[in-house]
C-alpha positions as CSV (number, residue, x, y, z in Angstrom):
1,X,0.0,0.0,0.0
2,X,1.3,3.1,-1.0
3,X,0.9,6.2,1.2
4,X,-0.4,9.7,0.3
5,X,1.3,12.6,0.1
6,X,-0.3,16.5,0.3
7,X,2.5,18.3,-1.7
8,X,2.1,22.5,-1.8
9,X,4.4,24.5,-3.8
10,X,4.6,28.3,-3.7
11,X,5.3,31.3,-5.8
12,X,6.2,34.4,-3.4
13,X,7.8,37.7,-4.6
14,X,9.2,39.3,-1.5
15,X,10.4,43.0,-1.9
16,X,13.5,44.4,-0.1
17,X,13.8,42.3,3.2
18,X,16.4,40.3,5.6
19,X,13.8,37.5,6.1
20,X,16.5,35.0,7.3
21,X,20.1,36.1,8.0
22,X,23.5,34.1,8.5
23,X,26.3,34.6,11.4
24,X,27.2,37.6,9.6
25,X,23.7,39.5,9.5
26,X,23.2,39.2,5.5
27,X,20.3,37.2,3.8
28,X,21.2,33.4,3.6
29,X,21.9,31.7,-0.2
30,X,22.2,28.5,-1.9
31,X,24.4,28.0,-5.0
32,X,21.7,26.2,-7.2
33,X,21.7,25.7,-11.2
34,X,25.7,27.5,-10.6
35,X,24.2,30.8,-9.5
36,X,23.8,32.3,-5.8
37,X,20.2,32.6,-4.6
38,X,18.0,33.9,-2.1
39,X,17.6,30.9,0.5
40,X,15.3,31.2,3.8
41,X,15.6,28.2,5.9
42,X,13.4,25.9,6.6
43,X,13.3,26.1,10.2
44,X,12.5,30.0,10.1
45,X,9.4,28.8,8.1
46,X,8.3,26.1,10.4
47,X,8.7,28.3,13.3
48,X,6.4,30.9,11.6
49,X,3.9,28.3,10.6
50,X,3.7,27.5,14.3
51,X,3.5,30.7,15.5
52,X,0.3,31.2,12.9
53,X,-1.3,28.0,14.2
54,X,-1.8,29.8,17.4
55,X,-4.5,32.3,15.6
56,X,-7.0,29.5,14.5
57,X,-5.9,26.5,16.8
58,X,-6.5,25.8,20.7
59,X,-3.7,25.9,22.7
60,X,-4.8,22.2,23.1
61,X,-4.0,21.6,19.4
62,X,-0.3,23.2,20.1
63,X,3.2,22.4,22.1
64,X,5.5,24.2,23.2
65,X,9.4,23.9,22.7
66,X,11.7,24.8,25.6
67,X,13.9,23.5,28.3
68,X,11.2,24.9,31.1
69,X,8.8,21.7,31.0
70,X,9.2,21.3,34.9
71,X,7.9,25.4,35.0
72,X,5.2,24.3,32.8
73,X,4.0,21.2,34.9
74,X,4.2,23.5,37.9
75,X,2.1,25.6,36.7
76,X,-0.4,22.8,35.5
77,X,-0.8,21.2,38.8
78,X,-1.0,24.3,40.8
79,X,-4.3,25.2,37.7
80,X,-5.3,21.6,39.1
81,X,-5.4,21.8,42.7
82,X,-4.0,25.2,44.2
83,X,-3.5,23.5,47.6
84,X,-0.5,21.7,46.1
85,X,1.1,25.0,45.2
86,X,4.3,24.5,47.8
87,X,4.7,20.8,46.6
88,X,4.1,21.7,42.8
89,X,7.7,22.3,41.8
90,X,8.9,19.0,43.8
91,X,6.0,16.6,42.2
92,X,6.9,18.5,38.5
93,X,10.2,17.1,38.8
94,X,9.6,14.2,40.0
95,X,7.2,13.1,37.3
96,X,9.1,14.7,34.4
97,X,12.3,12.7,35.6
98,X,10.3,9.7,35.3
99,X,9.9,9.8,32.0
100,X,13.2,9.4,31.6
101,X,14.1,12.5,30.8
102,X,16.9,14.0,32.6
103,X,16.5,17.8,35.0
104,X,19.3,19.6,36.0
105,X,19.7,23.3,37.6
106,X,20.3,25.8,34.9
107,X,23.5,27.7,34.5
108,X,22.7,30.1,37.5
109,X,21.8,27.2,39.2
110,X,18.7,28.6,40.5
111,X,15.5,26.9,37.6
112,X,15.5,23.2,36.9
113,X,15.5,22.6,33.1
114,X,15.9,20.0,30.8
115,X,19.4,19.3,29.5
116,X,18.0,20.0,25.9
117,X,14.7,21.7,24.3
118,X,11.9,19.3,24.7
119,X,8.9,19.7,22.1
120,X,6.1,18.7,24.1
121,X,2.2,19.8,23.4
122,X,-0.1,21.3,26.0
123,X,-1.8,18.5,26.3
124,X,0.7,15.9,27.4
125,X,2.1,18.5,30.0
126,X,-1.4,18.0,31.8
127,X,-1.1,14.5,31.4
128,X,2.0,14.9,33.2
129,X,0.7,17.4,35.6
130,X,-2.5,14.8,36.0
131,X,-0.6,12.0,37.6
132,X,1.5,14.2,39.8
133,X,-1.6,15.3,41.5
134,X,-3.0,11.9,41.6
135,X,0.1,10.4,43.1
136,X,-0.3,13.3,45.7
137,X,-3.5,12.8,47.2
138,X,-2.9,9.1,46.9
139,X,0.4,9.3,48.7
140,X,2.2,7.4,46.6
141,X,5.4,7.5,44.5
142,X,5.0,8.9,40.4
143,X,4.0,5.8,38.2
144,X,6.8,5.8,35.5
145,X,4.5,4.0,33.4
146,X,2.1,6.1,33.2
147,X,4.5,9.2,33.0
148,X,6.1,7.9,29.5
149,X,2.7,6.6,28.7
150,X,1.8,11.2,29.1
151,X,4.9,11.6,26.4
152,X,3.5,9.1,23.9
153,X,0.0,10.1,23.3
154,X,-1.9,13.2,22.7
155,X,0.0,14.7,20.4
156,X,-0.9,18.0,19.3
157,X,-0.9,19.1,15.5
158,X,2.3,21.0,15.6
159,X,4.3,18.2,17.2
160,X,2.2,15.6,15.0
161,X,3.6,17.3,12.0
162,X,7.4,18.3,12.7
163,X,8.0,15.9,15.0
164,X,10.4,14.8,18.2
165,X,13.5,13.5,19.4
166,X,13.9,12.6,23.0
167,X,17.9,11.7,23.1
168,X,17.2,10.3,26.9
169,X,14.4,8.0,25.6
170,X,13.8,7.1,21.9
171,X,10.2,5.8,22.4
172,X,8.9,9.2,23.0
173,X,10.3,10.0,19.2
174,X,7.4,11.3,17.0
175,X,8.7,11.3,13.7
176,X,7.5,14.2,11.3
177,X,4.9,13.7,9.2
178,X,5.7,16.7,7.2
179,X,8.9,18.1,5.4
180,X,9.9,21.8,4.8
181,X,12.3,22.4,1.6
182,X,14.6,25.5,2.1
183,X,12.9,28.2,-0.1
184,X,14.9,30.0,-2.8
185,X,14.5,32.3,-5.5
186,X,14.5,31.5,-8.5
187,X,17.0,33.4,-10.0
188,X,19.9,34.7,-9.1
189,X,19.5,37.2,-6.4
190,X,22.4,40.1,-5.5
191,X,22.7,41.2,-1.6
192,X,22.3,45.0,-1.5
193,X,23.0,47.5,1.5
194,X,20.9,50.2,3.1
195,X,23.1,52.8,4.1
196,X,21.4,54.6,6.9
197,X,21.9,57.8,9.1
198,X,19.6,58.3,12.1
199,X,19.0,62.4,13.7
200,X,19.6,62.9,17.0
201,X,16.2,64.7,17.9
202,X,17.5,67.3,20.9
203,X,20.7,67.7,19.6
204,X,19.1,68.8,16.1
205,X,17.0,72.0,17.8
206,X,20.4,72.9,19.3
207,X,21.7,76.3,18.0
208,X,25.3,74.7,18.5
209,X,24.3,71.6,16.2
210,X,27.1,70.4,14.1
211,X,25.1,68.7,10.8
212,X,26.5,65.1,11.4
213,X,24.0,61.9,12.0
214,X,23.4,60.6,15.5
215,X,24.0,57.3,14.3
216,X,24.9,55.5,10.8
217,X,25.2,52.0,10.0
218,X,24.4,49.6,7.1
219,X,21.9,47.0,6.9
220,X,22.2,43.9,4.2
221,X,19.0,43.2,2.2
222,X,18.0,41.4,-1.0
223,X,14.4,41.1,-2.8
224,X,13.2,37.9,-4.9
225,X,10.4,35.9,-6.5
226,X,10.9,32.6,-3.4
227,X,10.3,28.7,-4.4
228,X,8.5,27.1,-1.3
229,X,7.9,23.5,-1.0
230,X,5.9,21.3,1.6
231,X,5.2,18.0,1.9
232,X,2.7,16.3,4.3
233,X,2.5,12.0,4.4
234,X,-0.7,11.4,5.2
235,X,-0.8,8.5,6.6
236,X,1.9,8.9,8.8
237,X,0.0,12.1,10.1
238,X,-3.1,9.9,10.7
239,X,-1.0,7.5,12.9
240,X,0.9,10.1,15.0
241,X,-2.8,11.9,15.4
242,X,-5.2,9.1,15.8
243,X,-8.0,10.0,13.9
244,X,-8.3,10.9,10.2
245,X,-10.7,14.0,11.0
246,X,-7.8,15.5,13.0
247,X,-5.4,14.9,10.3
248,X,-7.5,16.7,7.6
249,X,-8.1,19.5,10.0
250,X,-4.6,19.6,10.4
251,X,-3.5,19.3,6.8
252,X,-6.3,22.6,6.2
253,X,-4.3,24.5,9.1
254,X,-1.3,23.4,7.8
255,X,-2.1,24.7,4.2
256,X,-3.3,28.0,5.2
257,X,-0.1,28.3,8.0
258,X,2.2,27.7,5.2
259,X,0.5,30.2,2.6
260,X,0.3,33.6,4.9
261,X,3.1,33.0,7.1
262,X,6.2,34.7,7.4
263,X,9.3,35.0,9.3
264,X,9.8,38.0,11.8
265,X,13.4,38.6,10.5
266,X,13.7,42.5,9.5
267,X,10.2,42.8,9.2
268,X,10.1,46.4,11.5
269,X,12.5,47.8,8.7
270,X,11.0,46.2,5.6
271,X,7.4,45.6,6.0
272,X,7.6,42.9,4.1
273,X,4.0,41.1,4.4
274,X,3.3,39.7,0.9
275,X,1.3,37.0,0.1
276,X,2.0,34.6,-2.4
C-alpha cells in the first residue's frame, strides 16, 4: 500500500527584506543551477507556521518547545489543585524525571531545566501534571508508566507534524509527518546594503548643532520571487494523530499556515508582508 502525500508549492515575490540572516547578518543563499540565490531556511518557516497555528488552533491543538517543561508542569498542577502549590515544583520534577528524561539546575543554578529543548504539546504537559496530582493525594510515588505513557500520546498538531526526538528516551520520538524544503529564489539574487543615518532629535533644535548623523550603520538586504515546497504523508499524520478527521483539520491548518506566514526577521525595517 502506497501512502499519500499532500505536496504544496509556492510562488512568493518578497520586496527588499532580511527574512533569514546568516552569522554575519546578511540574507542566507544557496548556490543552485551554478548561480547564488536567495535561501530562507526551513526552520525559520516552520517556526512561523507554528506561530500562525496559534491564531486559529487551541492551545490544546499546540506544544510548546523549551527546556522549562518542569515550570510548565508547575504551573499545570497548581491550575489543578491550588493547595498543592508549595509541593508543585517537587512533584513536576519528579514526574518529568520519570519519564526518563533528565532535570538539572540551569547555569545560574537557580530553575530546573531540561538538559535539551523538549517539544512537548499542551496536552501531554497536563497529562504529566495529572498524575503528579494523583500520586499526591494518593500518597504514593509517580508511576513511571504512566509518565512515558503522558509523552506518547496526545500529540498536538504542531508536534504531530514536525516531529520529536527525545535523546534520553527514543520511544517518545514522533517522527515528522511533514517536510519543509529551504525556499529559494528563482534566480539569481544580489545582496544589496541600506546605508542609513539616524537624527539625533534634541541635539538637532540645538543652536550649536554640528550637521552630522546621530548614528549610521548599514543594513544587508536582498528582494526575490521565493520557491517554497511542503510536503505532508498522510498516513503517517493519521497514525501520530489518531484520527483521520484531526489529520485533515490539520493538513487545512497546515495549508493555510504555510500560505500567509512569514518569518519576523527585519520585518520592523521592511514591511515585508506579501502574500503569495
Amino acid at each position: 500500500m502506497h501512502n499519500k502525500f499532500v505536496d504544496i508549492h509556492v510562488l512568493q515575490s518578497v520586496p527588499p527584506s532580511c527574512i533569514n540572516r546568516d552569522e554575519n547578518g546578511s540574507p542566507k543563499t544557496a548556490i543552485y543551477g551554478g548561480v547564488s540565490r536567495l535561501r530562507v531556511s526551513s526552520q525559520a518557516w516552520k517556526r512561523a507556521v507554528r506561530e500562525t497555528f496559534t491564531v486559529n488552533l487551541s492551545s490544546e491543538e499546540s506544544a510548546q518547545r523549551t527546556v522549562h517543561i518542569v515550570d510548565l508542569v508547575t504551573a499545570a498542577i497548581i491550575e489543578r489543585d491550588a493547595s498543592l502549590a508549595d509541593r508543585a515544583p517537587e512533584l513536576a520534577e519528579a514526574v518529568v524525571t520519570a519519564t526518563g528524561v533528565k532535570v538539572k539546575l540551569d547555569k545560574n543554578g537557580q530553575l530546573k531545566v531540561t538538559g535539551y529543548l523538549l517539544f512537548l504539546s499542551n496536552a501531554q504537559v497536563g497529562l504529566l501534571a495529572d498524575e503528579a496530582v494523583a500520586a499526591a493525594h494518593e500518597d504514593r510515588a509517580i508511576d513511571k508508566k504512566v509518565a512515558k505513557a503522558a509523552l506518547r500520546g496526545e500529540n498536538s498538531i504542531d508536534l504531530a507534524l514536525f516531529g520529536r526526538m527525545v535523546a534520553d528516551w527514543p520511544d517518545a520520538n514522533v517522527d515528522a509527518a511533514c517536510q519543509v524544503a529551504h525556499a529559494i529564489s528563482t534566480h539569481n539574487a544580489a545582496h544589496e546594503f541600506d546605508f542609513f543615518t539616524a537624527v539625533d532629535d534634541v541635539k538637532s533644535q540645538s543652536e550649536d548643532a554640528d550637521a552630522g548623523a546621530g548614528m549610521m550603520g548599514t543594513v544587508e538586504f536582498s528582494s526575490a520571487t521565493l520557491y517554497r515546497y511542503a510536503s505532508i504523508n498522510v498516513d503517517a499524520l493519521v497514525d501520530n494523530l489518531g484520527t483521520r478527521s484531526v489529520a485533515q483539520t490539520a493538513i487545512s491548518e497546515f495549508v493555510r499556515a504555510f500560505i500567509t506566514s512569514m518569518p519576523s526577521g527585519k520585518v520592523n525595517t521592511f514591511a515585508n508582508h506579501t502574500l503569495p
